[in-house]
PQR file with spaces between the fields and no chain letter, atoms N, CA, C, O and H, PARSE charges and radii, in Angstrom:
ATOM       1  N    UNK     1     153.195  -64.071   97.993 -0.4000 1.5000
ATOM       2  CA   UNK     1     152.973  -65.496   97.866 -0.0000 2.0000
ATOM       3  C    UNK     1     154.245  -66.251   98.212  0.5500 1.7000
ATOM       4  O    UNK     1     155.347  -65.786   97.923 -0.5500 1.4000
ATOM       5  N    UNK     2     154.074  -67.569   98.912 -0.4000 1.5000
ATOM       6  CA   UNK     2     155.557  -68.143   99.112 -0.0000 2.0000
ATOM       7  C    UNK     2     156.377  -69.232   97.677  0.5500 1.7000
ATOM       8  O    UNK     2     155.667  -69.850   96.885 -0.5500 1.4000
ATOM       9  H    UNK     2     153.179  -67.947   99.147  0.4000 1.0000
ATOM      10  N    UNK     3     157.254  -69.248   97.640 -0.4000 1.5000
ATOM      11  CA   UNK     3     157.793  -70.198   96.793 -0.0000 2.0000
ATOM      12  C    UNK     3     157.302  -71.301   96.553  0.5500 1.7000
ATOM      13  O    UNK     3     156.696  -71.879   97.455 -0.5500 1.4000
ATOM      14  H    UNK     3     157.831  -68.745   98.284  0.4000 1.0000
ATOM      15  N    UNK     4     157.415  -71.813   95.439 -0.4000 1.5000
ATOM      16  CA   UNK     4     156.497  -73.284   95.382 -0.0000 2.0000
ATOM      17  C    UNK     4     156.972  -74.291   96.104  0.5500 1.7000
ATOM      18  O    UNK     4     156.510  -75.420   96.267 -0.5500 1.4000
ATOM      19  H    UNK     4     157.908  -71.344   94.706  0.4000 1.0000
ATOM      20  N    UNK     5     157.893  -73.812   96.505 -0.4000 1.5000
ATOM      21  CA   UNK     5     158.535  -75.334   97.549 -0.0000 2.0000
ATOM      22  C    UNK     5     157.785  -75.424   98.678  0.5500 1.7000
ATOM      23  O    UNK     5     157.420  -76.554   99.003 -0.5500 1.4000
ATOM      24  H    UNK     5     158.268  -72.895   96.372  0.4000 1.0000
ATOM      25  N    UNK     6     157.421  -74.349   99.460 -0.4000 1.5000
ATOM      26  CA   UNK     6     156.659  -74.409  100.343 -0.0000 2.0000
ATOM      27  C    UNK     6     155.108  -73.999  100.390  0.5500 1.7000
ATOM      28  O    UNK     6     154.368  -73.531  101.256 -0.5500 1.4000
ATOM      29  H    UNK     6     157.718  -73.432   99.196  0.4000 1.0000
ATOM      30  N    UNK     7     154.963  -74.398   99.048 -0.4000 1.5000
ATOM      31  CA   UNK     7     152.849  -74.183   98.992 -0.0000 2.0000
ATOM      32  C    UNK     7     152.499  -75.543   99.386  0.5500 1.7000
ATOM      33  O    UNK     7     152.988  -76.547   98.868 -0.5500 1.4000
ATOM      34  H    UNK     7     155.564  -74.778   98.345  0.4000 1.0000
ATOM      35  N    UNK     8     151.607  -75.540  100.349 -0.4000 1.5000
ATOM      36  CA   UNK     8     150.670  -76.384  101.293 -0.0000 2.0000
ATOM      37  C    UNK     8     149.472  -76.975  100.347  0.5500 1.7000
ATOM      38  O    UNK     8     148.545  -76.319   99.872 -0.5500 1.4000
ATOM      39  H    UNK     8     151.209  -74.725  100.770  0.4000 1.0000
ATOM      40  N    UNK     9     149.750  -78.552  100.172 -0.4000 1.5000
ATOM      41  CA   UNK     9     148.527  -78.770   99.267 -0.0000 2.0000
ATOM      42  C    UNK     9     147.738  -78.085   99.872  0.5500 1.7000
ATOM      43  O    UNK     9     148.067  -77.545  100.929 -0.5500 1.4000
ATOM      44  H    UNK     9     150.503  -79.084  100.558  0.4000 1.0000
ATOM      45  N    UNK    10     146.152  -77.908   99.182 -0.4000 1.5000
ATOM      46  CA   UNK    10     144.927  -77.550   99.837 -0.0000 2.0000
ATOM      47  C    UNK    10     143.818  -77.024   98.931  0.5500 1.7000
ATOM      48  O    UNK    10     144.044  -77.081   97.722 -0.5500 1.4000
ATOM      49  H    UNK    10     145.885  -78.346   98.323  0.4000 1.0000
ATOM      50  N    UNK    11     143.153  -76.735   99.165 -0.4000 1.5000
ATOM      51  CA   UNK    11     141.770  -76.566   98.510 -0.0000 2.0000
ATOM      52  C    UNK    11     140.987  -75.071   98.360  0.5500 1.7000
ATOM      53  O    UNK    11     140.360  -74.610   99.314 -0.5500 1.4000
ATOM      54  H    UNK    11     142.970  -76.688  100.147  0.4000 1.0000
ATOM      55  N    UNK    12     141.101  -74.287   96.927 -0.4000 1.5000
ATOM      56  CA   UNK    12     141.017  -72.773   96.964 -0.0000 2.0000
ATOM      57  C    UNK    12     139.900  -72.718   96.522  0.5500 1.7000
ATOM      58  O    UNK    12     139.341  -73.710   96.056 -0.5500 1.4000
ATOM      59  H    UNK    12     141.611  -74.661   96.153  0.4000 1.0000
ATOM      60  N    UNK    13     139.226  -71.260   96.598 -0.4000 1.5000
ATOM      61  CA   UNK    13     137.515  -71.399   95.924 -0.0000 2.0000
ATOM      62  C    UNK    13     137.984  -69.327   95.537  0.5500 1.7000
ATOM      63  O    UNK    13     138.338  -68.408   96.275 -0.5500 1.4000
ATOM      64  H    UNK    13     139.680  -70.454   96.977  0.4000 1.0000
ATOM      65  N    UNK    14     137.761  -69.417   94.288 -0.4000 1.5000
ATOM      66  CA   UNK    14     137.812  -67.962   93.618 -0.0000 2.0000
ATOM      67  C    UNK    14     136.593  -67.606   93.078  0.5500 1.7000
ATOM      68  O    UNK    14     136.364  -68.154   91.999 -0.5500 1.4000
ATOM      69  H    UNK    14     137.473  -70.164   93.688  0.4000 1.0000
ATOM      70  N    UNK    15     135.532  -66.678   93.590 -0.4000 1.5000
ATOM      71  CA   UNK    15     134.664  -66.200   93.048 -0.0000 2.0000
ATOM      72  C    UNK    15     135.340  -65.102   92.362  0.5500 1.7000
ATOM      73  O    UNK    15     136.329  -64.374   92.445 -0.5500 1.4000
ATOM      74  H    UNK    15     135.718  -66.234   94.467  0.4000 1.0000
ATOM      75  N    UNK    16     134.095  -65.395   91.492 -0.4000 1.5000
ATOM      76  CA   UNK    16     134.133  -63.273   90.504 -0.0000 2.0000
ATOM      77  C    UNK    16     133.167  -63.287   89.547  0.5500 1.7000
ATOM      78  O    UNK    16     132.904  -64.282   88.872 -0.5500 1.4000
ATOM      79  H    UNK    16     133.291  -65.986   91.425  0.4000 1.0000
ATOM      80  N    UNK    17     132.482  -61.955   89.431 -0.4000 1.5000
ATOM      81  CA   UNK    17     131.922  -62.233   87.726 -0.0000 2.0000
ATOM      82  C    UNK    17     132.732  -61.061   86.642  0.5500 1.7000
ATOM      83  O    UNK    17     132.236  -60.185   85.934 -0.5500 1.4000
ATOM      84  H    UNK    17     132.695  -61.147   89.979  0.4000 1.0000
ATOM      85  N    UNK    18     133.894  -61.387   86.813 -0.4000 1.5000
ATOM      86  CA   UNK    18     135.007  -60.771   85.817 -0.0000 2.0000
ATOM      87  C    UNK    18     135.798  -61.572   85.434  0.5500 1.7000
ATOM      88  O    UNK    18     136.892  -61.708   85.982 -0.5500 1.4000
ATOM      89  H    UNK    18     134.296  -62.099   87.388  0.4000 1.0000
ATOM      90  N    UNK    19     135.349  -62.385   84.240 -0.4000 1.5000
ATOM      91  CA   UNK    19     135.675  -63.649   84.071 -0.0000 2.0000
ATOM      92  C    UNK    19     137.419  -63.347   82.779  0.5500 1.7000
ATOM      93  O    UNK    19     138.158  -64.172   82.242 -0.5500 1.4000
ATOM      94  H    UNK    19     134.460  -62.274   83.794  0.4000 1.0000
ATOM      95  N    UNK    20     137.421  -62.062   82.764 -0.4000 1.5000
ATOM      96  CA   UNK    20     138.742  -61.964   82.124 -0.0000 2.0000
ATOM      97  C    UNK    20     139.479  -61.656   83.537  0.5500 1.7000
ATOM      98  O    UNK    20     140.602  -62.146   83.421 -0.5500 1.4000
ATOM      99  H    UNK    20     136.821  -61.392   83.200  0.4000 1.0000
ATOM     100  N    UNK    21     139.367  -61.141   84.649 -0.4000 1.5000
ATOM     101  CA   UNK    21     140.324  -61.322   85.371 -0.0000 2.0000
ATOM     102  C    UNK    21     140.839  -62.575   86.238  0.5500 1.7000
ATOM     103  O    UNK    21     141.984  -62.881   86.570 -0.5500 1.4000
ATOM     104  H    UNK    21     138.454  -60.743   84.744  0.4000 1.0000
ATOM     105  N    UNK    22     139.708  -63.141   86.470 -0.4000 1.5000
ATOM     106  CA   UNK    22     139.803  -64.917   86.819 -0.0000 2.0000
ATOM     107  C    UNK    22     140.549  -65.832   86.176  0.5500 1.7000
ATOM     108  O    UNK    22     141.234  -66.660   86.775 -0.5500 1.4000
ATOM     109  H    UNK    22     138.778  -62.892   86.200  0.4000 1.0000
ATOM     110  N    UNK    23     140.445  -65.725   84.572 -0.4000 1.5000
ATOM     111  CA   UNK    23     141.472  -66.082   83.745 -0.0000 2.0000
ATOM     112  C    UNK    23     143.032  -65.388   84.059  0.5500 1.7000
ATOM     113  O    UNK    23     143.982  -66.133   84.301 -0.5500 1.4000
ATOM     114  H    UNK    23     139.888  -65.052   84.085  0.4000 1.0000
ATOM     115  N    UNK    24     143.132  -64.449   84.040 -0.4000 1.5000
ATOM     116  CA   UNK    24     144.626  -63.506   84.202 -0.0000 2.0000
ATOM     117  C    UNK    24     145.076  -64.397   85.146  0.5500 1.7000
ATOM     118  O    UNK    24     146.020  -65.173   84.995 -0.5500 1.4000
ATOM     119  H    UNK    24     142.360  -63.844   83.844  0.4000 1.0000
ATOM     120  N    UNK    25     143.983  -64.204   86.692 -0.4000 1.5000
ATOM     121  CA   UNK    25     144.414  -64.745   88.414 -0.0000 2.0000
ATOM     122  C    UNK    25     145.287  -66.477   87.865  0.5500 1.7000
ATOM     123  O    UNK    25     146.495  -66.689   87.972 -0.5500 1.4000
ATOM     124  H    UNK    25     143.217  -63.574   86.815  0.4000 1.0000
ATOM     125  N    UNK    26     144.352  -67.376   87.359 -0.4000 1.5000
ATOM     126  CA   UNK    26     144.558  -68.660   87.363 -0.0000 2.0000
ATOM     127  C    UNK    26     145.774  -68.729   85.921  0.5500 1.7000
ATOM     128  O    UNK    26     146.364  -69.790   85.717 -0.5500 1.4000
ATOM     129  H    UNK    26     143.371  -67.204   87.272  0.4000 1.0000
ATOM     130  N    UNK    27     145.939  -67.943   85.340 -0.4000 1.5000
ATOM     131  CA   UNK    27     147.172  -68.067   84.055 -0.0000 2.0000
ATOM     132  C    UNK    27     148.375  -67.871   85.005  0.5500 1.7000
ATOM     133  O    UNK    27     149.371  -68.595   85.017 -0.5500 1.4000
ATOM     134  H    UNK    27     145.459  -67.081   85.506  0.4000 1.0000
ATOM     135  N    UNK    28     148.093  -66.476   86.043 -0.4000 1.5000
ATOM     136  CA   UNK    28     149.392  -66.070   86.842 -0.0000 2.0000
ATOM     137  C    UNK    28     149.624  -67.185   87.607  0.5500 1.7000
ATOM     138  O    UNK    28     150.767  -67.625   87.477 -0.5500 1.4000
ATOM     139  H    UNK    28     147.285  -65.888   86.033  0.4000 1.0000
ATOM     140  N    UNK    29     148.927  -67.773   88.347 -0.4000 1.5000
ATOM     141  CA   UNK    29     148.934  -69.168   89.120 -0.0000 2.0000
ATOM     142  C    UNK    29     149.645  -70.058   89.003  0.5500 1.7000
ATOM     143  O    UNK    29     150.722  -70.438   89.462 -0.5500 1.4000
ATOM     144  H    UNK    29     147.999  -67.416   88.452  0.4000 1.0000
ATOM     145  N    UNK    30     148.521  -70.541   87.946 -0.4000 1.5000
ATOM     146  CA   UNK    30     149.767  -71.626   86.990 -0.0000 2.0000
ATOM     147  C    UNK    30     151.180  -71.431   86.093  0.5500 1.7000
ATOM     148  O    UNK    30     151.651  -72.409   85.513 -0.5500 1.4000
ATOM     149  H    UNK    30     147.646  -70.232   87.573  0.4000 1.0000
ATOM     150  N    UNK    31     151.671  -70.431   86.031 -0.4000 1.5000
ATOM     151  CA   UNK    31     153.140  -69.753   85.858 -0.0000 2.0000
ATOM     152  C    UNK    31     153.577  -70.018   87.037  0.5500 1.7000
ATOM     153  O    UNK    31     154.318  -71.001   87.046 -0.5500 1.4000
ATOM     154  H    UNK    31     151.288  -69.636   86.502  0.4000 1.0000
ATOM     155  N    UNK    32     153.383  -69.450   88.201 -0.4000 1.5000
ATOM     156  CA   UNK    32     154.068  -69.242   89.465 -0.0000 2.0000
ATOM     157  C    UNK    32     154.035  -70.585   89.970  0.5500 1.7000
ATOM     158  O    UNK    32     155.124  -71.003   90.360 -0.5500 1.4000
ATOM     159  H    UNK    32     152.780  -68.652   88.194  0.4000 1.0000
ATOM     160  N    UNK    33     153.365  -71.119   90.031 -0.4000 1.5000
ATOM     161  CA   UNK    33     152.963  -72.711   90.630 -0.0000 2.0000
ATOM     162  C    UNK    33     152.675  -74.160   89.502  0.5500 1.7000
ATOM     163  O    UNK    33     151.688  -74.894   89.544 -0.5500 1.4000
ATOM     164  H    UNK    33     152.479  -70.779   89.713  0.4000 1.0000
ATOM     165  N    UNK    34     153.412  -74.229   88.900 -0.4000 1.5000
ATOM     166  CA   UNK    34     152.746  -75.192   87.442 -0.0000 2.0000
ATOM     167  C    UNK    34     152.697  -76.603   88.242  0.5500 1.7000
ATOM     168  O    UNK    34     153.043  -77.049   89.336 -0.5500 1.4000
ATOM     169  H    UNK    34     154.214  -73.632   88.866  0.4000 1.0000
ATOM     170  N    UNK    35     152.094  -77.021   87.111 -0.4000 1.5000
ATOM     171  CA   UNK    35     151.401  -78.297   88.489 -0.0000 2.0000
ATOM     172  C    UNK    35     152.339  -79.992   87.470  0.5500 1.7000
ATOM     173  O    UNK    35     152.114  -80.344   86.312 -0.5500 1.4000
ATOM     174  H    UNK    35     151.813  -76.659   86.222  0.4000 1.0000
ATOM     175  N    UNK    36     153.144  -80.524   88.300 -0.4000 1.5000
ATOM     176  CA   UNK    36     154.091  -81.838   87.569 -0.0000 2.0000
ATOM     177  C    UNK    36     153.345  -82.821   87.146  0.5500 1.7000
ATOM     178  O    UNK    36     152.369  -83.237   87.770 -0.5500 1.4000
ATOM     179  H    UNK    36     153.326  -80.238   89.240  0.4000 1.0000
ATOM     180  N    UNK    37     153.769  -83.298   85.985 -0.4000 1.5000
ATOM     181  CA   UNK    37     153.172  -84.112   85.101 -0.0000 2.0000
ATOM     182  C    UNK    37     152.631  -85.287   86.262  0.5500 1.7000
ATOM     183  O    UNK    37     153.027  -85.603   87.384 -0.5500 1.4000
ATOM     184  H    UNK    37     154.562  -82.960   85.479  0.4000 1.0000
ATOM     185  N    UNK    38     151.289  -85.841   85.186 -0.4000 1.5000
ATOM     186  CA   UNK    38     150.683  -86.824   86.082 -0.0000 2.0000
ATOM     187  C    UNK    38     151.274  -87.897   85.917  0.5500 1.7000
ATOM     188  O    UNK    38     152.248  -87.929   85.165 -0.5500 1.4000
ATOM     189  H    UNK    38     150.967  -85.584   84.275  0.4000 1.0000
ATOM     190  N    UNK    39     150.889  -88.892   86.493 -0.4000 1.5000
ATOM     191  CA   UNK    39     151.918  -90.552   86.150 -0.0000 2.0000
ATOM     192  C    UNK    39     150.487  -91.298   86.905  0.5500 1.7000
ATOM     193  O    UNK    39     149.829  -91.026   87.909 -0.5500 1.4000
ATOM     194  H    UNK    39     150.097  -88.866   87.103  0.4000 1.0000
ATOM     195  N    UNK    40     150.422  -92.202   86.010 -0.4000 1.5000
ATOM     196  CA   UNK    40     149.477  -93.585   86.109 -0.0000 2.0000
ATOM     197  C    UNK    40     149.890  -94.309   86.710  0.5500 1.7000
ATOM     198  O    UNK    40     150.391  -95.323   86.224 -0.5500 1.4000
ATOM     199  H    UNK    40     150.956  -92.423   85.194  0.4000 1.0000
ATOM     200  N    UNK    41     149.829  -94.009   88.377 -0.4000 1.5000
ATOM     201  CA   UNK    41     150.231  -94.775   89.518 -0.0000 2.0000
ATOM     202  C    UNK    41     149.623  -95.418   90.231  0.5500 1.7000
ATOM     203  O    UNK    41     150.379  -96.043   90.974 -0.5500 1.4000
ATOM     204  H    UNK    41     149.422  -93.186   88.771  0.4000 1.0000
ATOM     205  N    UNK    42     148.081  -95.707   90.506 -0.4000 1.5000
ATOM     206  CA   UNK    42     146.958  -95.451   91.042 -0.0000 2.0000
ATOM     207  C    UNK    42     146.408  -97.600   91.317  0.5500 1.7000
ATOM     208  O    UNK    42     145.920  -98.437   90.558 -0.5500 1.4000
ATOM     209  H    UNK    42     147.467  -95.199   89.902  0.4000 1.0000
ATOM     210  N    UNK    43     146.894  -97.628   92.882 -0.4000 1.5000
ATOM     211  CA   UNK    43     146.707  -99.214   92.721 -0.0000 2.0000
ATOM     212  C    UNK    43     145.255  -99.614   92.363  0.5500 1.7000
ATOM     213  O    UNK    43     145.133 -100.814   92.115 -0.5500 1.4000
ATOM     214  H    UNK    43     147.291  -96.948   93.499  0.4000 1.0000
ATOM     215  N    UNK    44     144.278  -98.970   92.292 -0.4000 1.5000
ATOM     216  CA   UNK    44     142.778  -99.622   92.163 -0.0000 2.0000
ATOM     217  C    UNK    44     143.094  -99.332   90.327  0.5500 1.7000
ATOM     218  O    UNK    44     142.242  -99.981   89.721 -0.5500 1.4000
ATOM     219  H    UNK    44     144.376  -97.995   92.494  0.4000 1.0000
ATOM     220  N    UNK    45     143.609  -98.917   89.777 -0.4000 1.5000
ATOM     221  CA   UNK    45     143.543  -98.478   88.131 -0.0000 2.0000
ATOM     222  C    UNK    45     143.295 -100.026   87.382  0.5500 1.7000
ATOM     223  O    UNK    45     142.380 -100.271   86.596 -0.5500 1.4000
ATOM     224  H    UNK    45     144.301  -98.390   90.269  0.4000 1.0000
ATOM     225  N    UNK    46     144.437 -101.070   87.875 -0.4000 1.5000
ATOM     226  CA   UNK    46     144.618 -102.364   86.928 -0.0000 2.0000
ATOM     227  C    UNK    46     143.370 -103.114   87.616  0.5500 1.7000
ATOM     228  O    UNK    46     142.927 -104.048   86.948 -0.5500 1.4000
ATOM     229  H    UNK    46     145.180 -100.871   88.513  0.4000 1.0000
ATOM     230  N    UNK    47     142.752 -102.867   88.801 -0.4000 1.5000
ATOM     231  CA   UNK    47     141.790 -103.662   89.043 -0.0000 2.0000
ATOM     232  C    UNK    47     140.191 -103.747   88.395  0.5500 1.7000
ATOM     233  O    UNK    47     139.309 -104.590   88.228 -0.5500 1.4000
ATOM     234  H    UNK    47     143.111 -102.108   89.345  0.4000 1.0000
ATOM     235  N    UNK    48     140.477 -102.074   88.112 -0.4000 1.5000
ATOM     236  CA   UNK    48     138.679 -101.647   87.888 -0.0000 2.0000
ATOM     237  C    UNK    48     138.775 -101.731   86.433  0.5500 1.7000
ATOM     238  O    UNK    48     137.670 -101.912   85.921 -0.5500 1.4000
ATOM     239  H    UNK    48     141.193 -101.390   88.248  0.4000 1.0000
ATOM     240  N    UNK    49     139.776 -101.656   85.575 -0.4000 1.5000
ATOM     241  CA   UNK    49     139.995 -101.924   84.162 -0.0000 2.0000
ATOM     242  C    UNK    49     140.381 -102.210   83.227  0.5500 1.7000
ATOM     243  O    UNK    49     141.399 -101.840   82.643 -0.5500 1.4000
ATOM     244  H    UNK    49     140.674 -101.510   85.991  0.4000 1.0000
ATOM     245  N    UNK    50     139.024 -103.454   82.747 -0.4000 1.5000
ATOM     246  CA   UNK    50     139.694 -104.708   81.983 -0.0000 2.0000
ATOM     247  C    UNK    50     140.182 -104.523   80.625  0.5500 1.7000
ATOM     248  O    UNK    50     139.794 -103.762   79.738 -0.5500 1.4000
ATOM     249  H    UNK    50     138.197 -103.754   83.221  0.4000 1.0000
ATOM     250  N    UNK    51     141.134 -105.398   80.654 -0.4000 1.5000
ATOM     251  CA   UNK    51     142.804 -105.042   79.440 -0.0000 2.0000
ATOM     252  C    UNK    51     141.720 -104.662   77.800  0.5500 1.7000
ATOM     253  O    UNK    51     142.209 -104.182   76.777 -0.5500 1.4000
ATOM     254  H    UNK    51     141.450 -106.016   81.375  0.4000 1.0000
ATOM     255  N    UNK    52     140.571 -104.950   77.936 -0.4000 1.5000
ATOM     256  CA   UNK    52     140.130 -104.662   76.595 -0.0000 2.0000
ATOM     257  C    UNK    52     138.980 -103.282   76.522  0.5500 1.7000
ATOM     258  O    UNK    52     138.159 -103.009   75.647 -0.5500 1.4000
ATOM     259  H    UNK    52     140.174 -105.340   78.767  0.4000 1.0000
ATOM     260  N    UNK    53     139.252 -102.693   77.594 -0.4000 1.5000
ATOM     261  CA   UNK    53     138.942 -101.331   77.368 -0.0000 2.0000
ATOM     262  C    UNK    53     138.317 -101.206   78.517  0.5500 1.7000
ATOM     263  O    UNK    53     137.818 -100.126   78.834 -0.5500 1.4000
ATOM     264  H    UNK    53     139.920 -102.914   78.304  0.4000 1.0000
């Protein structure tokens, strides 16, 4: 696998019906690759929702 500096956003699809090793695959994943905190940046956010909920 390459370093996280150079993982290519993109879009993965993991079949299995060994659903304890799917867990292991995606725990090792997210160790090797952890994904950076989100931030509420999003210009349509203040438009679509009004200040009282």
């Amino acid at each position: 696998m390459p370093d996280a500096s150079s993982l290519n956003p993109g879009f993965m699809v993991v079949h299995g019906n060994r659903l304890d090793e799917l867990r292991s695959l995606v725990v090792s994943w997210m160790r090797r690759y952890p994904l950076a905190p989100w931030k509420m940046k999003l210009p349509w956010y203040r438009a679509t929702v009004s200040p009282n909920g």
